[in-house]
C-alpha positions as CSV (number, residue, x, y, z in Angstrom):
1,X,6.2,-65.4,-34.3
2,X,6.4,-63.8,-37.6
3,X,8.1,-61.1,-36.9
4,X,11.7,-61.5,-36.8
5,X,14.7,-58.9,-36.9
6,X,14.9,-58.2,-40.5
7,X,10.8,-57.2,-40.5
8,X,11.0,-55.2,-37.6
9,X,13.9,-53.3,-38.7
10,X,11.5,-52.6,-42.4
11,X,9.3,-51.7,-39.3
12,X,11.9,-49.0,-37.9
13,X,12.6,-47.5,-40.8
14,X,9.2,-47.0,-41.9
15,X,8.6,-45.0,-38.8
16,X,12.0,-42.8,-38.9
17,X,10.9,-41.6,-42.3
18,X,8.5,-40.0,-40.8
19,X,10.1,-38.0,-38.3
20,X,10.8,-40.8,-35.3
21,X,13.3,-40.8,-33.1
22,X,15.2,-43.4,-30.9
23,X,12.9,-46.2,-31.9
24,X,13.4,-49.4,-29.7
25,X,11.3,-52.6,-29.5
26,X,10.2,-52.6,-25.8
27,X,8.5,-56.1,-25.8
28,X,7.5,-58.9,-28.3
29,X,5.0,-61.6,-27.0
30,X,3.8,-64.4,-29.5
31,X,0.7,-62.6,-29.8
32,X,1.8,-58.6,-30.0
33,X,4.4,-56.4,-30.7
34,X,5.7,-53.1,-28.4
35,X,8.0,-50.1,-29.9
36,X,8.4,-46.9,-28.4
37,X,10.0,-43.8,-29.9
38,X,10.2,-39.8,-29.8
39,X,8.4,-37.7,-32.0
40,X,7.8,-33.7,-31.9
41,X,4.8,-32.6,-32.4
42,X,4.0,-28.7,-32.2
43,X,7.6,-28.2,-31.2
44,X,6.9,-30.3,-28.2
45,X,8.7,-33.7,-27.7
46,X,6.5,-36.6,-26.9
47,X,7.1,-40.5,-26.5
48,X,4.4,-42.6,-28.4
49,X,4.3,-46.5,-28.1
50,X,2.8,-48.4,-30.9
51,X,1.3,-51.6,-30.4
52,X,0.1,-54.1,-33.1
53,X,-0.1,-58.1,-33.7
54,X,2.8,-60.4,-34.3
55,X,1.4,-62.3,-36.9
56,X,0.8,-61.7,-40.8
57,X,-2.8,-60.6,-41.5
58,X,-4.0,-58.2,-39.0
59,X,-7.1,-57.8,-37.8
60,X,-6.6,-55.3,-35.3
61,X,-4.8,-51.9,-37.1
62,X,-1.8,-50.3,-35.5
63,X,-2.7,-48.8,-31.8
64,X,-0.8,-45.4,-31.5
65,X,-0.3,-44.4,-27.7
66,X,1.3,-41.4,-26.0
67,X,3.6,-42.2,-23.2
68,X,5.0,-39.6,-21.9
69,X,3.7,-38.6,-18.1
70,X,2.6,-36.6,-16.8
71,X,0.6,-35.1,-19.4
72,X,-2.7,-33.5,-19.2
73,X,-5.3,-34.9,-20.6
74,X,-6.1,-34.7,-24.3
75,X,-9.1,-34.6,-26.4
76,X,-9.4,-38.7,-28.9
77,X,-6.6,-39.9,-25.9
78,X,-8.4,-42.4,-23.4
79,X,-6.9,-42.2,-20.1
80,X,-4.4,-45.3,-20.7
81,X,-3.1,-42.7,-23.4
82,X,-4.7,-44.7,-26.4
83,X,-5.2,-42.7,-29.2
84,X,-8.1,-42.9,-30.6
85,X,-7.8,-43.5,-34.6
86,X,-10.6,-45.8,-35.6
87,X,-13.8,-44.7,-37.0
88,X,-16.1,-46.8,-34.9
89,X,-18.0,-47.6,-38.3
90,X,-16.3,-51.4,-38.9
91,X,-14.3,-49.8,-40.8
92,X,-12.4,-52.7,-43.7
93,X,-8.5,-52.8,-44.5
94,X,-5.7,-55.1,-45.9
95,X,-4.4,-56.7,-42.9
96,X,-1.4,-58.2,-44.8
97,X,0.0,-54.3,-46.1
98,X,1.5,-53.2,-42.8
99,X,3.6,-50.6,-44.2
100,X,0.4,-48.6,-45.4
101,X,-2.0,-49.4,-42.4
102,X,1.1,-47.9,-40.0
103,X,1.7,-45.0,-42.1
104,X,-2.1,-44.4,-42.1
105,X,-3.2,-44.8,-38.7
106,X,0.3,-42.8,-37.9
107,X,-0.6,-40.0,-39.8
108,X,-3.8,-39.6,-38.1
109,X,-2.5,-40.1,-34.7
110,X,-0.2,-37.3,-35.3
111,X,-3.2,-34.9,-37.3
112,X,-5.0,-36.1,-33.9
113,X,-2.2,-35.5,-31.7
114,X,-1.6,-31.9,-33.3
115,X,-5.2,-30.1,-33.1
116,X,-5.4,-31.8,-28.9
117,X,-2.4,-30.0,-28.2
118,X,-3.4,-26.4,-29.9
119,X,-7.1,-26.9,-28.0
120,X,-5.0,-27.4,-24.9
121,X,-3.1,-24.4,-25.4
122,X,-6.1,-22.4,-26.3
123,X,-8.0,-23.5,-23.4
124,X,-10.2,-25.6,-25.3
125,X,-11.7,-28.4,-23.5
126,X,-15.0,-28.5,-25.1
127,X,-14.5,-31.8,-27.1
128,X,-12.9,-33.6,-23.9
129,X,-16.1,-33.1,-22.0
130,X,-18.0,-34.1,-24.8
131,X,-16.1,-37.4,-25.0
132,X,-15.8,-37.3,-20.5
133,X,-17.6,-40.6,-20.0
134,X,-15.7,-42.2,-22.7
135,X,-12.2,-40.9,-21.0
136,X,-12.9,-41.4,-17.2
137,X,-14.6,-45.0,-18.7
138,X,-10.7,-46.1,-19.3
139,X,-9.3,-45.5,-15.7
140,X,-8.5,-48.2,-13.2
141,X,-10.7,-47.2,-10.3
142,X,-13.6,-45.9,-12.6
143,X,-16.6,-48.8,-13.5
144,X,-19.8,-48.6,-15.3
145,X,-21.9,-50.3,-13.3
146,X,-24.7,-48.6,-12.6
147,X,-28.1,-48.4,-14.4
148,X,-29.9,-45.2,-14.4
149,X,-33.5,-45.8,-14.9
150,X,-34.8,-42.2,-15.7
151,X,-33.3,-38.6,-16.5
152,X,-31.9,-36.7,-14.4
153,X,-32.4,-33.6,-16.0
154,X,-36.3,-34.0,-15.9
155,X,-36.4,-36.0,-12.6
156,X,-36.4,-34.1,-9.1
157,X,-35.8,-37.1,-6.5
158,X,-33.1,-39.5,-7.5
159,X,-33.1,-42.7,-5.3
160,X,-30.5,-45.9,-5.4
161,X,-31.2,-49.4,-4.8
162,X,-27.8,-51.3,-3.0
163,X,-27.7,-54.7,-2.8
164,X,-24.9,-56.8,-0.4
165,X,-22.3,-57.8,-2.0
166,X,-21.4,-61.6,-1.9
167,X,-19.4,-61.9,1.0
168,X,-21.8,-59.6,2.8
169,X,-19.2,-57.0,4.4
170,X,-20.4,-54.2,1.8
171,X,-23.5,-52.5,-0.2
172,X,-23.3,-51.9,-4.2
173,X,-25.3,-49.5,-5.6
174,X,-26.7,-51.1,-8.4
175,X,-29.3,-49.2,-9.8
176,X,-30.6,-45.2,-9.5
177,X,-34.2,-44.2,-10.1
178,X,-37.2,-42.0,-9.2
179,X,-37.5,-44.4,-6.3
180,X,-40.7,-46.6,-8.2
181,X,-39.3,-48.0,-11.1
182,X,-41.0,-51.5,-12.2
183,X,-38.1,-52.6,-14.2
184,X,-36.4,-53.2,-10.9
185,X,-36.5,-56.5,-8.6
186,X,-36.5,-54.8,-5.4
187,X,-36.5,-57.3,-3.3
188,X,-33.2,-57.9,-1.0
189,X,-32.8,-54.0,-2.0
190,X,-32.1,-51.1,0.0
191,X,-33.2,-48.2,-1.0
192,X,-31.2,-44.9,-0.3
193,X,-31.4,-41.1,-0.9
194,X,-29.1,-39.9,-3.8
195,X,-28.2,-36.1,-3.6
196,X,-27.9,-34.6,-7.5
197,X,-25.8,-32.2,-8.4
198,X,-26.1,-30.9,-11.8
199,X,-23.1,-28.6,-12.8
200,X,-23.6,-25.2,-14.6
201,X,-19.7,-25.2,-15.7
202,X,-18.1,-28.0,-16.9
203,X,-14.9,-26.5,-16.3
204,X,-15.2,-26.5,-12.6
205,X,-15.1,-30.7,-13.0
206,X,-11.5,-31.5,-13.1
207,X,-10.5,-34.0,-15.2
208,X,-7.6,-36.5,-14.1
209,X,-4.1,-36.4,-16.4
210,X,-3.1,-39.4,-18.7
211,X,-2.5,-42.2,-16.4
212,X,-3.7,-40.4,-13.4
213,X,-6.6,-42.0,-10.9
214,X,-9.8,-39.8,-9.6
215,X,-9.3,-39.7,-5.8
216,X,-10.9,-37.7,-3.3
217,X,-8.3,-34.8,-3.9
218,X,-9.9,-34.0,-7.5
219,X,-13.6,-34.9,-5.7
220,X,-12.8,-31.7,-2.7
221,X,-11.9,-29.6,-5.9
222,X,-15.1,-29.8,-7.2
223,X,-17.0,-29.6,-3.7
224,X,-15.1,-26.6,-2.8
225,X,-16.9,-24.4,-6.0
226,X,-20.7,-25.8,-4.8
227,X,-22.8,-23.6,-2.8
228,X,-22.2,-24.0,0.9
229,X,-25.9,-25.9,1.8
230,X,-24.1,-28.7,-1.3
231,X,-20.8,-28.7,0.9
232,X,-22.2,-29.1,4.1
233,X,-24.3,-31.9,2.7
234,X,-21.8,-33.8,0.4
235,X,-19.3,-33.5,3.8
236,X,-21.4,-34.0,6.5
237,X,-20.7,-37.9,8.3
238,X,-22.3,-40.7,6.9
239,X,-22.7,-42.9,4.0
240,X,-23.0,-40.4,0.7
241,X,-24.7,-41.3,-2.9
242,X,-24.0,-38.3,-5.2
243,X,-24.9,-38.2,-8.9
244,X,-22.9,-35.4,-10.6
245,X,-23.6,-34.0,-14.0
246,X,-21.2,-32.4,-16.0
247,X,-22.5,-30.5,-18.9
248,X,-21.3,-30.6,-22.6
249,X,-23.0,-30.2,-26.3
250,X,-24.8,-33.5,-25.6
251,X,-26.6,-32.8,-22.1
252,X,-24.5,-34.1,-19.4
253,X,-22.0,-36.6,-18.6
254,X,-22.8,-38.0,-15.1
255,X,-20.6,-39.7,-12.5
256,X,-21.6,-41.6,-9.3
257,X,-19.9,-40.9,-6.5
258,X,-20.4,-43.0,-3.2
259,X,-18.2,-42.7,-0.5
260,X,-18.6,-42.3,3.7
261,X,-16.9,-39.5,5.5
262,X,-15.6,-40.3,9.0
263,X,-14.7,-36.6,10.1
264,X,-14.6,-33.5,8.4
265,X,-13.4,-30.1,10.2
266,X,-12.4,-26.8,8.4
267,X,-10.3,-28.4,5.4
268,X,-9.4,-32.0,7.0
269,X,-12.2,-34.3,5.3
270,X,-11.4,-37.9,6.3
271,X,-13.0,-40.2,3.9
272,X,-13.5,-44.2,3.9
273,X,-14.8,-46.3,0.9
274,X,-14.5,-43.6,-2.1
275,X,-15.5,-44.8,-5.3
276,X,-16.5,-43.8,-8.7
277,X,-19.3,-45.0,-11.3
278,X,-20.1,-43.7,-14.3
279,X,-23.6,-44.6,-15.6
280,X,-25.5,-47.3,-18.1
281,X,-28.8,-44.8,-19.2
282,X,-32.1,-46.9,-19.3
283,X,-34.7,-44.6,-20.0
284,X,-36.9,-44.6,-23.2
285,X,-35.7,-41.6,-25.1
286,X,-32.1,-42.4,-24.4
287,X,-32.4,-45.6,-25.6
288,X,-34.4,-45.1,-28.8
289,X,-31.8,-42.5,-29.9
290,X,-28.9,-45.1,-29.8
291,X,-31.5,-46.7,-32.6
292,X,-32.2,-43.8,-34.3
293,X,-35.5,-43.8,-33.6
294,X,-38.2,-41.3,-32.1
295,X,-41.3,-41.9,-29.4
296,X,-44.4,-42.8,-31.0
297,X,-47.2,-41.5,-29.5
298,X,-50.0,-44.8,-30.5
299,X,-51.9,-47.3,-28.7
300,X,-52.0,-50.3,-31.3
301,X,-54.1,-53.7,-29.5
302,X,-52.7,-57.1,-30.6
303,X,-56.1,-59.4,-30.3
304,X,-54.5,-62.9,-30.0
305,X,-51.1,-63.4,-28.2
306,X,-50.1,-66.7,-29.3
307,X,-47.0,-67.3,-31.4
308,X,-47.3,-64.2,-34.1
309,X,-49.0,-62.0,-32.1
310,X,-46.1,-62.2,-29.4
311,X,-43.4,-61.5,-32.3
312,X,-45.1,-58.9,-33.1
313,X,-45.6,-57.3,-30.1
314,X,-42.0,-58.1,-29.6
315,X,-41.1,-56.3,-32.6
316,X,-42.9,-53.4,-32.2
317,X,-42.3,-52.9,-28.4
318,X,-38.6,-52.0,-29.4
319,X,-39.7,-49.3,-32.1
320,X,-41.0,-46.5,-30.1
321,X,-44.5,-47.2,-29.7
322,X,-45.6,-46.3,-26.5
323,X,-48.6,-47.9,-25.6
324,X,-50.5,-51.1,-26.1
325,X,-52.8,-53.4,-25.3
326,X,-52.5,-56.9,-25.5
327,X,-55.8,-59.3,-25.7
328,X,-56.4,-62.9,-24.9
329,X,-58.4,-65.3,-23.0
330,X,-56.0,-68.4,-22.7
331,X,-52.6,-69.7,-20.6
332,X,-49.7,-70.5,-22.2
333,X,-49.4,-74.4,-22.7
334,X,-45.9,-75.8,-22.9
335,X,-46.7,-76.9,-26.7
336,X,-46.1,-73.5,-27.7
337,X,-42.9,-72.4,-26.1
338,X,-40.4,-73.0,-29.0
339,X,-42.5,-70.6,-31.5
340,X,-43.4,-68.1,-28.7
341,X,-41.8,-65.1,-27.1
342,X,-43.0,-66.7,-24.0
343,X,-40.8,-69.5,-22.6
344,X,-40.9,-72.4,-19.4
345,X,-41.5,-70.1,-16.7
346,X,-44.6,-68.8,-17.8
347,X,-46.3,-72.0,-18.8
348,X,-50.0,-72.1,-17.2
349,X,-50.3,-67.9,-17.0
350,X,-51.9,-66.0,-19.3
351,X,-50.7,-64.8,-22.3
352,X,-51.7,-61.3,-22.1
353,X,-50.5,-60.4,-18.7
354,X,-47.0,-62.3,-19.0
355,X,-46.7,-60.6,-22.3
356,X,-47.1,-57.2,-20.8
357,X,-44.8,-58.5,-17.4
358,X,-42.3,-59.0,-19.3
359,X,-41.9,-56.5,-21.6
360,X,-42.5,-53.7,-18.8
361,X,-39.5,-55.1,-17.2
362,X,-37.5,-55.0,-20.6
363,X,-38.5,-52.3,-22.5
364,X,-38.1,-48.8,-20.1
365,X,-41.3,-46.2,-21.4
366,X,-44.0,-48.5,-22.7
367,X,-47.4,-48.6,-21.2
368,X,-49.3,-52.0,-21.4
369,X,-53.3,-52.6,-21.2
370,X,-53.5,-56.9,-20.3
371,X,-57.3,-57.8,-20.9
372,X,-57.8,-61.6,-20.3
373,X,-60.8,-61.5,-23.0
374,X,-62.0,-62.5,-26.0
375,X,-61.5,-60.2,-29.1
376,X,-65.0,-59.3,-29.5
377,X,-65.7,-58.9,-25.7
378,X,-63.0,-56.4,-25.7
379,X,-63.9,-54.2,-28.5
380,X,-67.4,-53.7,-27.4
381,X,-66.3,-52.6,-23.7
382,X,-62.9,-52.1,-23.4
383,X,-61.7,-50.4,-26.1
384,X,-60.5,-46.8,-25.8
385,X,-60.8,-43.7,-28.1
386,X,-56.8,-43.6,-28.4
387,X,-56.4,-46.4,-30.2
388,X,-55.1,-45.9,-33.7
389,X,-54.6,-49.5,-34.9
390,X,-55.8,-53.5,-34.3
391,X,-53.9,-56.4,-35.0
392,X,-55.4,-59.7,-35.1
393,X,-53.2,-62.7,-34.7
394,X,-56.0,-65.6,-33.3
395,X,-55.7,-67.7,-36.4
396,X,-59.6,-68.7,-36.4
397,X,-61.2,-67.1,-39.8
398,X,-65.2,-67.1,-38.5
399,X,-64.1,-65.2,-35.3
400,X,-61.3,-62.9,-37.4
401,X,-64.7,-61.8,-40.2
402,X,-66.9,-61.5,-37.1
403,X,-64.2,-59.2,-35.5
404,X,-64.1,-57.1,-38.6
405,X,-67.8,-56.7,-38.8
406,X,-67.9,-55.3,-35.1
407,X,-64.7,-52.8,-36.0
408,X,-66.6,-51.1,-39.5
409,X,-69.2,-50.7,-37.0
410,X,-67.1,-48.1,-34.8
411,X,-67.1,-44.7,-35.2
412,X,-63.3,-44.1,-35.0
413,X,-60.7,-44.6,-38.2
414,X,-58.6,-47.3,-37.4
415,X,-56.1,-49.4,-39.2
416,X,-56.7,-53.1,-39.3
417,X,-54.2,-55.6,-40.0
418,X,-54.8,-59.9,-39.7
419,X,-52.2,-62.3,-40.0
420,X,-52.0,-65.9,-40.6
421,X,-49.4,-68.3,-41.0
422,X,-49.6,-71.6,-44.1
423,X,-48.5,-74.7,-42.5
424,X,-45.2,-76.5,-42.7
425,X,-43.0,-73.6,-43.0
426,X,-44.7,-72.6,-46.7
427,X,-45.1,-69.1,-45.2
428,X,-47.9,-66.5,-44.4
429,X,-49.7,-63.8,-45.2
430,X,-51.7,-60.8,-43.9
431,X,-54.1,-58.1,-45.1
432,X,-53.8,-54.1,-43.6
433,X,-56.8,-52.2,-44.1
434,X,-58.9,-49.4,-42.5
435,X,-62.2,-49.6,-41.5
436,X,-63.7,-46.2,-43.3
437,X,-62.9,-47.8,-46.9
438,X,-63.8,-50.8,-48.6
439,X,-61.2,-54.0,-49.6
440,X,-61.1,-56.5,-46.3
441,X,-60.3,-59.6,-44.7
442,X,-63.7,-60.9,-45.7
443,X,-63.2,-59.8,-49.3
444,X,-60.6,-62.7,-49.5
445,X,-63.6,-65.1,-49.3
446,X,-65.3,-64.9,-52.7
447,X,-64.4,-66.5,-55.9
448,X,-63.8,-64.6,-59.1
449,X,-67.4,-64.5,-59.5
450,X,-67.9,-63.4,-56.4
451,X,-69.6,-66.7,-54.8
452,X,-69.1,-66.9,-51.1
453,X,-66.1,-69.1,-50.3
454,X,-64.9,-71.6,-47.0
455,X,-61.3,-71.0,-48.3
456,X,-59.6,-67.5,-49.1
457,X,-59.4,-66.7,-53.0
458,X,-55.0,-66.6,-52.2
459,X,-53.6,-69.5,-50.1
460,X,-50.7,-72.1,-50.5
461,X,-52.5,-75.7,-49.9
462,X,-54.3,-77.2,-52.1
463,X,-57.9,-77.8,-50.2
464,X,-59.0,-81.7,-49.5
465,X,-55.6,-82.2,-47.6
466,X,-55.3,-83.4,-44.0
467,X,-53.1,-81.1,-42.8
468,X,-53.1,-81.2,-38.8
469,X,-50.7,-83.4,-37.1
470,X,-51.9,-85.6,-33.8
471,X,-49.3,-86.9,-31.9
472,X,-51.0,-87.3,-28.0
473,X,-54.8,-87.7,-29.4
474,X,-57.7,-85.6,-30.7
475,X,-57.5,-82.8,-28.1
476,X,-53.8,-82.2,-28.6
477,X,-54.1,-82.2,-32.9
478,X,-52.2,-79.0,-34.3
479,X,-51.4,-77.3,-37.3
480,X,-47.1,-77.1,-37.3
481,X,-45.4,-74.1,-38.2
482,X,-42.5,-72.5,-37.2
483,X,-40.9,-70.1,-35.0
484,X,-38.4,-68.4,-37.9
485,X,-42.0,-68.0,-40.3
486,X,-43.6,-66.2,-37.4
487,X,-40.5,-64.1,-37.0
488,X,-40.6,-63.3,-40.9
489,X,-44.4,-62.9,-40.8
490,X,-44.1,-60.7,-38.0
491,X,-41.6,-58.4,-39.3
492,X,-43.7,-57.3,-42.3
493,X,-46.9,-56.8,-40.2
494,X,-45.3,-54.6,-38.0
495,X,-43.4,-52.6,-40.9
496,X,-47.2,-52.2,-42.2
497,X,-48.2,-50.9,-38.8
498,X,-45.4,-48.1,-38.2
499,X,-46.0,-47.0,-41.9
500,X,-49.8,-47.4,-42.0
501,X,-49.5,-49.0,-45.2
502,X,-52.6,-51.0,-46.6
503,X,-52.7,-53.4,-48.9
504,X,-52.8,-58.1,-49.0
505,X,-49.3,-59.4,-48.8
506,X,-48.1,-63.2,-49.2
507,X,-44.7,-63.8,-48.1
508,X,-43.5,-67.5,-49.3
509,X,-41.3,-69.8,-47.1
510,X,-39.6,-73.1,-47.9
511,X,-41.4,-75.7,-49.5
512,X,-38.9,-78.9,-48.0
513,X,-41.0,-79.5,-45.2
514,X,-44.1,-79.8,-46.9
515,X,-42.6,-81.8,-50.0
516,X,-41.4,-83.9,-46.6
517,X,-44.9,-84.6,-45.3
518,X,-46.4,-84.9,-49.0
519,X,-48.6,-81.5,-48.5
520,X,-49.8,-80.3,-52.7
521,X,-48.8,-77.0,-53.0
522,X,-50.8,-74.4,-55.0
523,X,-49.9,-72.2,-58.5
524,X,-50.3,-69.1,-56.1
525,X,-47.5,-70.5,-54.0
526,X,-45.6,-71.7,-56.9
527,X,-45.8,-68.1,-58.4
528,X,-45.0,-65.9,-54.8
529,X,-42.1,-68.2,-54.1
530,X,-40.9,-67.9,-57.7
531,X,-41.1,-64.0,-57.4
532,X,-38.7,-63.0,-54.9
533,X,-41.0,-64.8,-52.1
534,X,-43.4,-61.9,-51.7
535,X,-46.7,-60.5,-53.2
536,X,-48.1,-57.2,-53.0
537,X,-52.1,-56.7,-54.2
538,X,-53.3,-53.1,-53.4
539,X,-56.4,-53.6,-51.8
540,X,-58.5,-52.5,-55.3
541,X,-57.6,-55.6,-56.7
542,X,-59.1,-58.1,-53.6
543,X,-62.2,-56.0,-53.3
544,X,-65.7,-57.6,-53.5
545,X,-68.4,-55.6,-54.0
546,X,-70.9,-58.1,-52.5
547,X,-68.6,-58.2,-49.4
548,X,-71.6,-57.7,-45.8
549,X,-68.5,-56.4,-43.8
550,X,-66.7,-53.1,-45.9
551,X,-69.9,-52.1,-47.7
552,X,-71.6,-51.9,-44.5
C-alpha cells in the first residue's frame, strides 16, 4: 500500500487548511483510501467523505461525497451522495501531484456544494430535474433496463413487450413501443397495455433524499395530484405498466413504473411486486442527437451490395439518412464473409434483403427499398422520383459505363458516385459526379489523346499482370482485397455523398502485400501513396470531350 501514516497525515493537513474539521481515516483497503470530516458550508455543517486510490499515480481523481443523512436531495449529488466534479469530457491530470488534484476537485466540490444549497433554499429545483434520470439512475432499487422504441411525447398508444424471467415465476418488461415495432423479436413476448402519464409540473414528482429508496409511499404522492379517471386507473386491481414523464428544459425524464395492486379502498392501497425503471431511448431523433447529427431527408440506392457497397451502406445508415434502397441480384457466398458487413448466418440469402433485415433491426428510423435485380433492370422500372443520389459498388467496368449511359438519360439531377477497390490492399478509388454536367466514369477510359482505352487513364497495376488468385479452380478465381481498404474506401464515398461533393479520388493503401505476391506497381501509385495517400482531380481535369456517355 503506498500510503502509510506519514502520507496520510500530509493528506490531513492538506485538508484542514482548508476549513476541515475532525478528519479521520475511516478505511484503507489495498486498492482505496476512506476519510471523512466536517466542513460548513453556508453556515450549515455537513460530513463529506473523500475517496481516492492507495497507490502513487492516480488515474481516478479524488471522489468528494456528502455524508450526512438525511439530506434532501441536491442538484451535481447522485443519490449515493457522490458529488459530481468531473467534466465528463476525458478530462487529463497529473496523477502523481495529489496535493493539487485534492485541492482542486475540493474546491469545486465545495463551489458545487454552495450554489445546491442556495437553489434549495430558494426553491430551486430546476437543474435537479434536468439531471432526474441521472439521480434516480444511482439508487439501489432503480435499473435501466428498459428500451423505449418511440417518443412518447408524439406517440398516443404506448405498449410493452414482457418476457419470463429465467426461472419462470415472473414477467420483465423489457421493451415499450407503439405496439409494431420491427426492431423487436416478438416472439415468446407478451404484449401489455402501458398507461402514460405525462406530467405538467415537475414539482408534483417527488424526488427521494440522499440515500433514500423510491417506494410506493413517494409513488401515492404523485397519484394523489392526477385527475381522478388517472387514480382510479393507476389503483384499480391488477397488474399495472405506467410510463411517467416528468418535465424539465430538455423534454421529459421518464420512469417506468410496474407494480400489481391487491386491494385498494379509500387511502389503504395494498401493493405487491413495485418496481421502478428508468428508460434506454431508441428512437431515431434521440439517437442522432447523442451524435450530433440531424435527420436527412434522402433516398440514396447502393447498386451492388457486396463488400464496399455494404460498408457503405453501413456507414451511411448511422448518419441520418433516412431512406434507401439497396440493389442486387446474388446470395451471399461464404467467400465473402470476412470483407462483408454480412456474416455466417446469412450465407445463401440475398444480399439486398439481408442488408436491409438487418439494418432495420439496428438502426431505429431508416426506411429500406430491397430489389433482388440487376442495376440496369432497376433503374428503368424501379426507380423513384425521390431519389437524390446512386452509388455503384458492382466492380464490373462494361456494366458500371452502361449504367451511366442509362442514368444521363433520366430526367431527374442526381449525384453519381462509383467505387472500386486495386487489388492486394494497394487501395481504391472512386469518381462523384452528376448526371446534368459533363466529367464521368467513362471519361477515365481515354488516353491523353483521347483514344478509347480497356484500362482507366489512373490506376495502381501495371497492365499484362495476372492478378486473380485461384485456389478451388476456375469458377472460384478472385481478385483479393481487404476488409480494412473497403472500410477506408467506404468512408470517403460516403463523406462525398453527405456533402455532394464531385470530383475523381485515389486513396493509396499499403504496398507489402503486393511487393509479397510480386504485383508492378504504377508511377500513379508511387506518386498518391507518396502524397499523403490521397488524390483529388476536379472533374475538369478527367473530362473527355469525345466521351458518348456525359456529352450525350
Amino acid at each position: 500500500m503506498f500510503f502509510d501514516n506519514p502520507k496520510l497525515d500530509n493528506i490531513e493537513k492538506l485538508l484542514s487548511e482548508h476549513g476541515a474539521q475532525n478528519i479521520h481515516v475511516t478505511s484503507i483497503t489495498k486498492d482505496w483510501v476512506n476519510l471523512k470530516f466536517d466542513f460548513l458550508i453556508n453556515t450549515q455543517q455537513v460530513c463529506l467523505g473523500l475517496i481516492f486510490q492507495n497507490r502513487a499515480n492516480w488515474t481516478i481523481p479524488p471522489i468528494f461525497r456528502i455524508l450526512t443523512r438525511p439530506m434532501s436531495a441536491l442538484d451535481h449529488v447522485s443519490q449515493s451522495g457522490e458529488i459530481c466534479t468531473t467534466d465528463h469530457q476525458g478530462e487529463n491530470f497529473e496523477g502523481y501531484r495529489h496535493k493539487e488534484l485534492i485541492t482542486e476537485f475540493f474546491e469545486r466540490a465545495i463551489d458545487i456544494l454552495k450554489q445546491s444549497f442556495i437553489n434549495f433554499q430558494l426553491n430551486n429545483r430546476v437543474s435537479l430535474y434536468n439531471e432526474l434520470e441521472g439521480y434516480l439512475g444511482s439508487t439501489q432499487n432503480i435499473n435501466e433496463d428498459v428500451i423505449l422504441h418511440c417518443d412518447p411525447t408524439s406517440t398516443f398508444n404506448l405498449y410493452g413487450w414482457l418476457r419470463k424471467s429465467s426461472k419462470g415465476n415472473h414477467q420483465i418488461l423489457e421493451h415499450i413501443d407503439d405496439g409494431d415495432s420491427s426492431y423487436i423479436n416478438h416472439n415468446q413476448l407478451t404484449k401489455v397495455k402501458i398507461h402514460k402519464i405525462l406530467l405538467e409540473d415537475a414539482s408534483v414528482f417527488p424526488i427521494p433524499d440522499i440515500g433514500d429508496y423510491f417506494n410506493e409511499d413517494y409513488f401515492l404522492k404523485i397519484v394523489n395530484t392526477l385527475s381522478n379517471e388517472n387514480k382510479r386507473s393507476l389503483l384499480k386491481q391488477g397488474n399495472h405498466y405506467a410510463l411517467m414523464g416528468i418535465p424539465n428544459e430538455h423534454g421529459f425524464a421518464y420512469v417506468i413504473f410496474y407494480y400489481a395492486i391487491w386491494y385498494s379502498f379509500k387511502e389503504k392501497v395494498s401493493f405487491k411486486g413495485f418496481k421502478v425503471s428508468l428508460t434506454q431511448r431508441a428512437w431515431i431523433d434521440y439517437l442522432l442527437n447523442r451524435t450530433g447529427q440531424e435527420k436527412k431527408t434522402r433516398h440514396i440506392a447502393i447498386i451492388g451490395c457486396g463488400a464496399l457497397g455494404s460498408k457503405i451502406a453501413e456507414i451511411l445508415a448511422q448518419t441520418g439518412v433516412n431512406k434507401f434502397s439497396f440493389i442486387d441480384p446474388e446470395l451471399l457466398k461464404t467467400d465473402n464473409i470476412y470483407r462483408h458487413s454480412l456474416g455466417l448466418q446469412y450465407v445463401n440469402t440475398y444480399k439486398s434483403t439481408s442488408l436491409a433485415n438487418k439494418f432495420l433491426i439496428e438502426r431505429p428510423g431508416l426506411t429500406i427499398f430491397p430489389f433482388v435485380s440487376h442495376g440496369e433492370s432497376w433503374i428503368k422500372s424501379k426507380i423513384t422520383e425521390d431519389i437524390d443520389t446512386i452509388i455503384i459498388a458492382i466492380g464490373h467496368t462494361p456494366t458500371e459505363i452502361s449504367l451511366v449511359k442509362t442514368i444521363y438519360e433520366i430526367s431527374a439531377n442526381i449525384q453519381v458516385i462509383i467505387g472500386w477497390l486495386e487489388p492486394y490492399d494497394l487501395g481504391g478509388h472512386f469518381i462523384s459526379f452528376n448526371n446534368k454536367h459533363v466529367g464521368c466514369l467513362n471519361c477515365l477510359y481515354f488516353d491523353e489523346k483521347s483514344n478509347k482505352s480497356l484500362t482507366p487513364m489512373y490506376k495502381y497495376v501495371q497492365s499484362g499482370q495476372l492478378i486473380a488468385k485461384n485456389i478451388t479452380g476456375c469458377a472460384g478465381a478472385f481478385t483479393p482485397f481487404s476488409s480494412l481498404n473497403c472500410m477506408k474506401l467506404a468512408s470517403y464515398i460516403s463523406e462525398y455523398v453527405l456533402n455532394q461533393q464531385l470530383g475523381f479520388v485515389s486513396i493509396s493503401g499499403d504496398n507489402q502485400n503486393a511487393n509479397k505476391n510480386g504485383i508492378i506497381t504504377t508511377p500513379f501509385y508511387n506518386s498518391v501513396n507518396n502524397s499523403n495517400g490521397i488524390n483529388i482531380l476536379n472533374l475538369k481535369e478527367i473530362y473527355k470531350e469525345v466521351c458518348p456517355c456525359c456529352n450525350t
